[in-house]
C-alpha atoms as one frame of an Amber mdcrd trajectory, in Angstrom:
protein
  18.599   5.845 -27.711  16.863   9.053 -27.921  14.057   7.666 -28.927  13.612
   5.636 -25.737  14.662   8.440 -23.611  11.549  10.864 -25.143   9.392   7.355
 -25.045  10.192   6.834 -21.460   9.806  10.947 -20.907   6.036  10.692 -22.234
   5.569   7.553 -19.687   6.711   9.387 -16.550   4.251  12.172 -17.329   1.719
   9.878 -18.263   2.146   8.681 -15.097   2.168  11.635 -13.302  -1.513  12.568
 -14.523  -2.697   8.990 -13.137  -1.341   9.455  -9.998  -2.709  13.603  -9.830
  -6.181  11.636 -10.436  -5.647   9.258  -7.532  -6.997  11.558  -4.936 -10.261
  12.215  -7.228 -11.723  14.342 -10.141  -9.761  17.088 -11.456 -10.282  19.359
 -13.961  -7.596  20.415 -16.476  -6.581  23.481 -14.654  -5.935  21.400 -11.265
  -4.445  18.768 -13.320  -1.782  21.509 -14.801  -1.483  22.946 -11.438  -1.065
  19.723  -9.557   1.439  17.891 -12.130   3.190  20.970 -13.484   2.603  19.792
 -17.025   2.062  22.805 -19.393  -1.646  22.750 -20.495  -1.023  21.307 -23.856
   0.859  18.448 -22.628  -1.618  17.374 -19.781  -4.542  17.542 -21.797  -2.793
  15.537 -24.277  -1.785  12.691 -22.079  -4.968  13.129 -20.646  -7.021  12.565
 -23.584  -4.614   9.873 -24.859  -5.541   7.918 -21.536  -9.165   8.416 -21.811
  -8.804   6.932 -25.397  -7.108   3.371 -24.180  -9.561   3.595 -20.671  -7.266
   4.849 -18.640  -8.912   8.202 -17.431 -12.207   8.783 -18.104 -14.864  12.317
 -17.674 -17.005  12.256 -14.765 -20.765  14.462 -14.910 -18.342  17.443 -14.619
 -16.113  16.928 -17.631 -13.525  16.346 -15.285 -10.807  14.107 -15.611 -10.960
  10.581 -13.225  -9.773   7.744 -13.259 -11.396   5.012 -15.669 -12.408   1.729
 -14.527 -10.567   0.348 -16.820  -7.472   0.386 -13.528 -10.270  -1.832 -12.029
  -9.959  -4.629 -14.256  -6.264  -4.436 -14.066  -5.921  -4.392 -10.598  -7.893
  -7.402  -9.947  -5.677  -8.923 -12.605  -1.956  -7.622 -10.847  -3.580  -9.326
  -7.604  -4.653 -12.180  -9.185  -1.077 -12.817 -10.594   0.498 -12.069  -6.945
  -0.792 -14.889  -5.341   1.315 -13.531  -1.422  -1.481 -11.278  -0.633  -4.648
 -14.630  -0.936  -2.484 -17.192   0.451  -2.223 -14.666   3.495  -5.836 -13.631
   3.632  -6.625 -16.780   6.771  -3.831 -15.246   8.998  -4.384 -11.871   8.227
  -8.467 -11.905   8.971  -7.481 -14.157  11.864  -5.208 -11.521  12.942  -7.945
  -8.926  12.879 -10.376 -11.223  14.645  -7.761 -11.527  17.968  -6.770  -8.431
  17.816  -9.913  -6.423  16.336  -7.464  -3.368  14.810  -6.462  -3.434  11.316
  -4.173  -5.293   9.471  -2.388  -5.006   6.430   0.252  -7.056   4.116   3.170
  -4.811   3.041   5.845  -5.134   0.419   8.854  -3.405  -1.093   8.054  -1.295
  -4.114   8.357   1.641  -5.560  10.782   2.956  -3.562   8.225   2.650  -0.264
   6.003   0.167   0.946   2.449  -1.105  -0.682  -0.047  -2.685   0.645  -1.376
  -5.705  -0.710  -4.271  -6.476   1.457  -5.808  -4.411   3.884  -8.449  -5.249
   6.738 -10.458  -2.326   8.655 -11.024  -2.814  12.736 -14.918  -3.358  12.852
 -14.721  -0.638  15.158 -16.102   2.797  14.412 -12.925   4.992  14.986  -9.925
   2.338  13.092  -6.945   3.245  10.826  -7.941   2.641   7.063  -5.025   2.218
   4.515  -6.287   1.019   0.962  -4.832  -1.382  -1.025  -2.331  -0.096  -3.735
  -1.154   2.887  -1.134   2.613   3.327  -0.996   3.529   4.791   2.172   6.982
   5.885   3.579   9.829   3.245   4.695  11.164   5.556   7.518   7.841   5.910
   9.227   6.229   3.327  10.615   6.829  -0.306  12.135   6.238  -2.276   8.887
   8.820   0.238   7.426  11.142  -0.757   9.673  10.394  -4.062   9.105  11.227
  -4.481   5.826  14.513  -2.000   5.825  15.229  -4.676   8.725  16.905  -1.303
  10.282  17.983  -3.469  13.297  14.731  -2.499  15.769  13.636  -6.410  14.583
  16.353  -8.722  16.404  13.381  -9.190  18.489  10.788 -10.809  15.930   8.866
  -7.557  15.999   8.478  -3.878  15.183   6.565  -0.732  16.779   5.765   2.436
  16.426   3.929   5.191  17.914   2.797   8.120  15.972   5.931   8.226  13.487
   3.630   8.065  10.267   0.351   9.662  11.414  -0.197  11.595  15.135  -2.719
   9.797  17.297  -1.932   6.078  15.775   0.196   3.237  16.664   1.192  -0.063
  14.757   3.012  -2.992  15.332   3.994  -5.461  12.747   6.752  -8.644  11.842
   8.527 -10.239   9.181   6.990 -12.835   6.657   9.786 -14.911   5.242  10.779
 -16.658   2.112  12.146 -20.488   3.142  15.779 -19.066   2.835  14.637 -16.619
   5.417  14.484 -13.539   3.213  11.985 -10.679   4.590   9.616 -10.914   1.590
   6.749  -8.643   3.126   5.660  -7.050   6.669   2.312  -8.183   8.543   1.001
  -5.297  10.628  -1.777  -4.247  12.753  -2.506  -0.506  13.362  -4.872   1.632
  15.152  -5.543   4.437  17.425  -3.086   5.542  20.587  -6.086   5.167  23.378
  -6.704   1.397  22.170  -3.207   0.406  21.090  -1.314   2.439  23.593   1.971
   3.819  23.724   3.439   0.461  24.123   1.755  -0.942  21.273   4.169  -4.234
  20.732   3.239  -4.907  24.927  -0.531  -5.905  23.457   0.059  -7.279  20.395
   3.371  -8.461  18.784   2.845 -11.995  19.776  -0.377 -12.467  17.545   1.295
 -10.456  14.863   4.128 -12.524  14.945   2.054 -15.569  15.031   0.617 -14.592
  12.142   3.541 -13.754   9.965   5.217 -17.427  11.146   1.890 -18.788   9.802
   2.032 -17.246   6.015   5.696 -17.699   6.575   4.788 -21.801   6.816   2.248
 -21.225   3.866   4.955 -19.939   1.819   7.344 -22.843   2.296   4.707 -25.334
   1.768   3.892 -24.122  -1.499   5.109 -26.717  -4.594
């Protein structure tokens, strides 16, 4: 037993330095400063990364992350097959509405997103996919807590996550009518307005009922 707990010790920390590199090159005193791993220990799990492709140095000597996280996350969305059988609705979505959409789920203790596409427009909401986000701000937050703002097929929200953006998004089901993910649009206040759901919750709800449909006619 104690030798799982100190194995599963070394894996949180491990863990900790990949997500320090997720907002870019650091070097080893930013990496100490930002995980608060004693220097010894972060360059360790640092190097030990590198080794298995993990992390890798950029022109700096500064730790990043290696593309080996690439290849992987192609292969984790390749074996989660929600996110391409929703692709039609959700770049139909987009076209109607011309905001961005994105395909939330439940996981790690938040919401990620799945699949993500930007407004053409020049000023648009970006959210990448892989980003966990909060559950208590925002409408596909709501959506997936199923809080109790969704009797009505739909949630909104109105600068809850970020100031100056708005969102609206609904339920995709499983065919016993378990809230599997949230479908949601987003963009700025002065296109969306105040009363974002007003504009667009019956195209976002469309398009949930359609990957909904795709879901249940699966084999």
């Amino acid at each position: 037993m104690e030798l799982r707990l100190a194995t599963v010790g070394v894996l949180d920390k491990a863990v900790l330095v990949l997500d320090a590199l997720e907002a870019g090159p650091r070097s080893l005193a930013e990496l100490m400063a930002t995980t608060a791993l004693p220097r010894a220990t972060a360059h360790r799990l640092a190097v030990a990364l590198e080794s298995h492709g993990l992390v890798r140095r950029d022109a700096l000597g500064r730790f990043a992350l290696g593309l080996r996280l690439a290849a992987l996350g192609r292969a984790a969305t390749a074996a989660f097959p929600l996110a391409e059988l929703a692709r039609p609705a959700l770049e139909a979505l987009r076209a109607e509405t011309g905001e961005s959409v994105q395909l939330y789920v439940l996981d790690a203790g938040g919401r990620r997103c799945v699949a993500s596409f930007e407004s053409p427009s020049e000023l648009r909401t970006i959210v990448a996919v892989g980003t966990v986000l909060p559950l208590d701000a925002g409408s596909a937050g709501k959506v997936l807590t199923d809080d109790g703002s969704t009797r009505r097929g739909w949630a909104e929200s109105v600068g809850e996550r970020e100031a100056g953006v708005a969102s609206v998004s609904a339920p995709v089901l499983s065919p016993d009518g378990t809230v599997v993910a949230a479908i949601g649009i987003s963009g700025p206040i002065p296109r969306t307005t105040r009363q974002p759901g007003r504009r667009y919750a019956e195209a976002v709800v469309r398009a949930a009922a359609a990957v909904s449909a795709a879901l249940a006619a699966r084999p």
